[in-house]
C-alpha positions as CSV (number, residue, x, y, z in Angstrom):
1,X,-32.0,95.9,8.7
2,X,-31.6,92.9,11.0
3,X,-34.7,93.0,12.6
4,X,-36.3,93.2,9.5
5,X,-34.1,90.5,8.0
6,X,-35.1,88.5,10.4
7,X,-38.5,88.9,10.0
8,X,-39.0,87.7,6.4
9,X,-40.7,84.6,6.8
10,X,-40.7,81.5,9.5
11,X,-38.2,80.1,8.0
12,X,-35.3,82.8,7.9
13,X,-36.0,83.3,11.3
14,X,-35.5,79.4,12.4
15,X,-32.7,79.8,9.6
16,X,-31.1,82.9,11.5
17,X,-31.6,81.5,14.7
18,X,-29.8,78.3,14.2
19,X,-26.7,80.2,12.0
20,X,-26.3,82.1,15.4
21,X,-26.1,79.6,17.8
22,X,-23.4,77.9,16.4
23,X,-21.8,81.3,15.9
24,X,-22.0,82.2,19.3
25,X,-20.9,78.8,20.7
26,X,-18.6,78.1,18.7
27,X,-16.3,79.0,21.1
28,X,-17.7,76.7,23.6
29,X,-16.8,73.8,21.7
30,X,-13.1,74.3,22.0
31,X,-11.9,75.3,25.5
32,X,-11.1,74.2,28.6
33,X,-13.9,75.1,31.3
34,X,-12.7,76.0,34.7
35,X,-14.9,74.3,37.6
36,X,-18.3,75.4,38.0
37,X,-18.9,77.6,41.2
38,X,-20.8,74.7,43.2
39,X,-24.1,74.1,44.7
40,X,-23.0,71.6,47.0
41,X,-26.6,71.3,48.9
42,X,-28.8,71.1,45.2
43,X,-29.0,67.3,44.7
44,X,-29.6,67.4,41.4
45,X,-27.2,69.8,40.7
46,X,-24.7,67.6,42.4
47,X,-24.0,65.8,38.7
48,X,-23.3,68.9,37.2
49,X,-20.4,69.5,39.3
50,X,-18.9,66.4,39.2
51,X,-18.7,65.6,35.3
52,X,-15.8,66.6,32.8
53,X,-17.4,69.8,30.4
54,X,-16.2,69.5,27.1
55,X,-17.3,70.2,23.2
56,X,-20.2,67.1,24.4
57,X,-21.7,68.9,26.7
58,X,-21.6,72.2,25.1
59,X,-23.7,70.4,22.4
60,X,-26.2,69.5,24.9
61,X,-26.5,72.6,26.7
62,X,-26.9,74.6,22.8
63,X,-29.8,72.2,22.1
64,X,-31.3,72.6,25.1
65,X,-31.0,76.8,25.2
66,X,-32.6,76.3,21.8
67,X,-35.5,73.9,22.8
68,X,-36.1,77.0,25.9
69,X,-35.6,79.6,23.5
70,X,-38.2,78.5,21.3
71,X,-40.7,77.3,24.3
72,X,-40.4,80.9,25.6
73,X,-41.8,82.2,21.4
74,X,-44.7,79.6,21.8
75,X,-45.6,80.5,25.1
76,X,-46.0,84.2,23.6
77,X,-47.7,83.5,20.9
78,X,-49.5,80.5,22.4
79,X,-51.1,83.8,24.8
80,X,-51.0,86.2,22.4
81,X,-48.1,88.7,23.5
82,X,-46.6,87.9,19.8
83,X,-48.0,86.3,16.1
84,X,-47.5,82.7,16.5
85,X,-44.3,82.9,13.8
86,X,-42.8,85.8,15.9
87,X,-39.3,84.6,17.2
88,X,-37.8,87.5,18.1
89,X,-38.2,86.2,22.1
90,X,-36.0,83.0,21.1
91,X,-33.0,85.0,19.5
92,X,-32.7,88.4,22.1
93,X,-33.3,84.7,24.8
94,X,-30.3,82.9,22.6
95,X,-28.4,85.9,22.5
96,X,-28.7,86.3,26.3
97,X,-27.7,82.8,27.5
98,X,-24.7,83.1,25.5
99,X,-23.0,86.2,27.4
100,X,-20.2,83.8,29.5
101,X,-18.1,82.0,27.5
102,X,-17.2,79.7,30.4
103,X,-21.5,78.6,31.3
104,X,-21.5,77.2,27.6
105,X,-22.1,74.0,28.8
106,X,-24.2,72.5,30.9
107,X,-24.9,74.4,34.2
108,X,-27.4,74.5,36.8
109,X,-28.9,77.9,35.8
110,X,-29.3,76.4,31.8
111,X,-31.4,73.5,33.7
112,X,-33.1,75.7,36.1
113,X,-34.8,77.9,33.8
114,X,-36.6,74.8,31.3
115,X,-38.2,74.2,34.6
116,X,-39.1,77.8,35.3
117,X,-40.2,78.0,31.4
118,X,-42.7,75.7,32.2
119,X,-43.8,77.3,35.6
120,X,-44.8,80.2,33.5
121,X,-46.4,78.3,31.0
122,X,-49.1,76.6,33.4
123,X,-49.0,80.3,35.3
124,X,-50.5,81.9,32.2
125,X,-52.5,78.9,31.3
126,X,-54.2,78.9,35.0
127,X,-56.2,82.4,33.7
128,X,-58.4,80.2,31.0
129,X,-58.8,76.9,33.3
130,X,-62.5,77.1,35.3
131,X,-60.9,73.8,36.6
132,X,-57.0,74.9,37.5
133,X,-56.2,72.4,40.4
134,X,-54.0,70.5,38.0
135,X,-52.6,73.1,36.0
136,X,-51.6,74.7,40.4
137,X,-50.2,71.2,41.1
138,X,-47.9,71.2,37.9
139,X,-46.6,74.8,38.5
140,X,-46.2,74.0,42.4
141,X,-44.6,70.4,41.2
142,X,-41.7,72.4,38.6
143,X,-40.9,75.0,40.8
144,X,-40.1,72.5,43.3
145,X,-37.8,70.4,40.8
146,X,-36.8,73.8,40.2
147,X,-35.8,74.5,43.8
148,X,-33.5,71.1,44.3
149,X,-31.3,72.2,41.0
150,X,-30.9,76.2,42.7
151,X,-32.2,76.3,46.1
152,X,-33.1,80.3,45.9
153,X,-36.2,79.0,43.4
154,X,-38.4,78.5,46.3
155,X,-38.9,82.4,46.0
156,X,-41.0,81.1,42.7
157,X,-43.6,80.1,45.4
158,X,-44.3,83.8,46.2
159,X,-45.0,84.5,41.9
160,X,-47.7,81.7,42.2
161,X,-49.2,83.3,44.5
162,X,-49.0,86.7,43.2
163,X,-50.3,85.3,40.4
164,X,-53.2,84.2,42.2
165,X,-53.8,88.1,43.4
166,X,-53.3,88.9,40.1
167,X,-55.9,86.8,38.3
168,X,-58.5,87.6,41.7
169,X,-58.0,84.1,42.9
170,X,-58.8,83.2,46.4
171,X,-60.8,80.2,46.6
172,X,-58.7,77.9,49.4
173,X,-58.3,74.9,47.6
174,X,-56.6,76.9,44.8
175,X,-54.2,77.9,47.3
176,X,-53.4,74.7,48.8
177,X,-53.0,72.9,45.6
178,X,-49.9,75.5,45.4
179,X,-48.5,73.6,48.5
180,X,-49.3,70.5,47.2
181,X,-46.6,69.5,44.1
182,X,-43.6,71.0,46.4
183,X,-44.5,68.9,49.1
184,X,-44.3,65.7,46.9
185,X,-40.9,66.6,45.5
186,X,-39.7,67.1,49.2
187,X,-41.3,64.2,50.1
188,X,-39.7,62.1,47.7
189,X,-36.1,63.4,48.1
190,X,-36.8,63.1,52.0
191,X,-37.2,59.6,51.1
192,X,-34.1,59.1,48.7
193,X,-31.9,60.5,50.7
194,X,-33.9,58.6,54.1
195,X,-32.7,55.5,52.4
196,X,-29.6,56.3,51.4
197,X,-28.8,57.1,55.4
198,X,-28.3,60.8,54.6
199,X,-31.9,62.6,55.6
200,X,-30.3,64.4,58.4
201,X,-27.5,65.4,56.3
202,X,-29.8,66.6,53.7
203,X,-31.7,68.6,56.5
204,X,-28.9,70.1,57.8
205,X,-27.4,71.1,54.5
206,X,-30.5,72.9,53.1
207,X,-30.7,74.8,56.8
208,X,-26.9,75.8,56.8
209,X,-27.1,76.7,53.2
210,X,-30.0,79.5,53.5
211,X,-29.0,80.0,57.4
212,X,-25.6,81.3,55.8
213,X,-27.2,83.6,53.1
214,X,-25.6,87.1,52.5
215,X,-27.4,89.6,50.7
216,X,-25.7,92.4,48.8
217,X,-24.8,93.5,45.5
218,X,-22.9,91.1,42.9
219,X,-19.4,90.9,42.5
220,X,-18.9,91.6,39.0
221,X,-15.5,91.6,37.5
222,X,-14.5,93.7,34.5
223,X,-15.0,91.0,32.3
224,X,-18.6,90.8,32.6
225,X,-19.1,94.7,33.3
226,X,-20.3,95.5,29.5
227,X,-22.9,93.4,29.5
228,X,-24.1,93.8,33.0
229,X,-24.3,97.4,32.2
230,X,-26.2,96.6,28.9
231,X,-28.5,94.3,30.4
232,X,-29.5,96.6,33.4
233,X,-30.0,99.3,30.5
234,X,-32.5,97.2,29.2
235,X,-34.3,96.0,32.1
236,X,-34.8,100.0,33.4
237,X,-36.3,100.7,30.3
238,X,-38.3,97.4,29.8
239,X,-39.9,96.5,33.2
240,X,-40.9,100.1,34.3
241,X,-42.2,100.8,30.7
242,X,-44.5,97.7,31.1
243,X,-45.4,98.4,34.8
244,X,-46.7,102.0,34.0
245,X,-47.5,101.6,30.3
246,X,-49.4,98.5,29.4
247,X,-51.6,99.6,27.1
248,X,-53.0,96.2,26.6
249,X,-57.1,96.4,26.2
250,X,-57.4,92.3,26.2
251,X,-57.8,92.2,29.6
252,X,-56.4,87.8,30.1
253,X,-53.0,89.4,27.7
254,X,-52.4,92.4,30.6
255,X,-52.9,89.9,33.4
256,X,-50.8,87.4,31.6
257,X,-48.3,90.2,31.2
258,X,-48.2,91.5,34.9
259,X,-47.2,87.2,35.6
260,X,-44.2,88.0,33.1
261,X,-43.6,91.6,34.6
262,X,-43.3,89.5,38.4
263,X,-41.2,86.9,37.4
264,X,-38.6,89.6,36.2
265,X,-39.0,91.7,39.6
266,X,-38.4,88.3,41.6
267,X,-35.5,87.3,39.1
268,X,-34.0,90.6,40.2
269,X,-34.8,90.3,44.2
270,X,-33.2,86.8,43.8
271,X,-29.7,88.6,42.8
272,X,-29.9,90.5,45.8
273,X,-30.4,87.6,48.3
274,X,-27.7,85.4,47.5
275,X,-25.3,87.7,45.2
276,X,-22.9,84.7,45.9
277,X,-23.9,82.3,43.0
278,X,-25.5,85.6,40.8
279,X,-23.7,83.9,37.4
280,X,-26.3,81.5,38.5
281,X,-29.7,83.6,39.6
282,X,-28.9,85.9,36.5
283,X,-30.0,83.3,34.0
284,X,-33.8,83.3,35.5
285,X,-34.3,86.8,34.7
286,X,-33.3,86.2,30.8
287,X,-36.7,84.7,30.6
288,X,-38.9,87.4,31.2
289,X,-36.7,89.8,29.8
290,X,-36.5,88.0,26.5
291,X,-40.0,89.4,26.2
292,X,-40.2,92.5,27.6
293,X,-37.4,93.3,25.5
294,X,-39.0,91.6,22.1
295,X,-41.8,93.8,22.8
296,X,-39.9,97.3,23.1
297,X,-38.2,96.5,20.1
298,X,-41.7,95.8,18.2
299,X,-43.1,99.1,19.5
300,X,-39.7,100.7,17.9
301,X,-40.3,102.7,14.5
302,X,-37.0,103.4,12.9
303,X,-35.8,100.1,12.0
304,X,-32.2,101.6,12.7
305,X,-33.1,101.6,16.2
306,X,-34.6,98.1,16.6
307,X,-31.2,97.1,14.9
308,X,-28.9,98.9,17.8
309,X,-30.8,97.3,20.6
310,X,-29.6,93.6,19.2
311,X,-26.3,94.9,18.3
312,X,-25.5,96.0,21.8
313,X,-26.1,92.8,22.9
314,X,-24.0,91.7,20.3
315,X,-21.0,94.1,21.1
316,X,-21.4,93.5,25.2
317,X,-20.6,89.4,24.2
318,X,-18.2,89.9,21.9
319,X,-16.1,91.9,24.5
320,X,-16.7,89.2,27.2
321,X,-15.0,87.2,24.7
322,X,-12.2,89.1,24.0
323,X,-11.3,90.2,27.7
């Protein structure tokens, strides 16, 4: 019934879409948000930490999970993984980036991913270029603004080049060019902070900071448990089911779909290196997962069942709230 609902027309699904937002964040409006767990060595997530979070802020951070929801429903229908007027991706993605009451405002992670968005945008546009150099440059160029808001996003370096593999790219300029847009970002935060009299502090920071890294496995306390334990349902049955079932015959949509599937595997490896800031690396596998997931629940027959899949979503927040 809500699935269905929801698909109507356009318009009840913008409609729907907006009525739950303000639902959901409601509560972000009205509360007092402890101190974000910092990022001292991300200089621009260095604001971030310093600012007072209040009901401002959480309007901010709702329009911009909206503006990323929707990007992530043009972007599939833009390359044909769903109809154009499909936005089932943008409400499982809202439904997602709502799941801790205390990130409903604006965080590193909510920042992170409109960069990462747009990584995979120019990653699945690079298949149709004959001329991608610029289309490399961008992707290299976000990931690395990506990279000084959560440090562990220079990982994304390895899905460009997987993505290369993927699409049976090897020329050496190609490869380069994926050098080339993270370079300039260093180059000109070497400079800032060079002039500011803090380059070897900035050196030293980023070296410490992944010199120190701990892998292991999250700590998760109670309060997030229900959803953790819904989310990791949905990712075993999403990401294998796509890895060993994709039945795609357009050959560009499978490729474009094996990007999507990577992203989510490096999303997950990301967790594992640095479980330390997770509430942070978490948010970057919502992305792909916001389709895989959109996609097993269009394959679904009963519409009862399509319904249970959003509900438990539903549910696993709802309980985060109340514990």
């Amino acid at each position: 019934m809500i699935v269905s609902f929801f698909r109507n027309n356009y318009q009840t699904e913008i409609f729907t879409i907006l009525l739950a937002s303000i639902i959901i964040w409601l509560g972000g409006f009205n509360i007092d948000f402890p101190p974000l767990p910092s990022l001292g060595v991300a200089p621009l997530s260095s604001p971030l930490f310093s600012i007072e979070h209040n009901w401002i802020t959480s309007v901010i951070a709702l329009l911009l999970v909206l503006l990323e929801s929707f990007m992530i429903s043009s972007i599939a229908g833009r390359f044909k993984i769903f109809r154009l007027t499909n936005l089932l991706p943008s409400l499982i993605y809202l439904l997602f980036m709502s799941f801790y009451q205390h990130f409903l405002t604006l965080t590193p992670a909510l920042i992170s991913n409109f960069f990462v968005i747009l990584l995979l945008y120019y990653l699945l546009e690079l298949y149709s270029k004959r001329e991608p150099l610029l289309f490399i440059f961008n992707a290299s160029f976000v990931m690395g603004i990506a990279a000084l808001i959560i440090p562990e996003n220079l990982i994304l370096l390895l899905l460009i080049w997987i993505t290369f593999v993927i699409y049976r790219s090897y020329s050496f300029r190609e490869w380069a060019a994926s050098l080339s847009g993270i370079t300039v970002v260093f180059i000109f935060t070497a400079s800032y902070f060079y002039l500011a009299d803090n380059y070897q502090l900035f050196l030293e920071s980023y070296a410490s900071y992944f010199n120190n890294l701990k892998t292991g496995y999250p700590d998760i306390s109670h309060q997030h448990l229900p959803f953790i334990l819904v989310l990791g349902f949905f990712t075993l049955i999403t990401i294998p089911r796509m890895i060993f079932k994709l039945d795609e015959t357009i050959i560009r949509t499978r490729k474009r779909l094996n990007v999507i599937i990577f992203l989510a595997l490096i999303s997950l490896l990301v967790l594992f290196i640095n479980p330390r800031y997770w509430e942070y690396h978490i948010y970057m596998l919502f992305i792909p997962l916001s389709i895989t997931l959109a996609r097993l629940i269009m394959s679904i027959k009963k519409e009862r069942n399509k319904d249970w899949a959003l509900l438990l979503i539903i549910i696993a927040i709802v309980i985060e709230r109340v514990l």
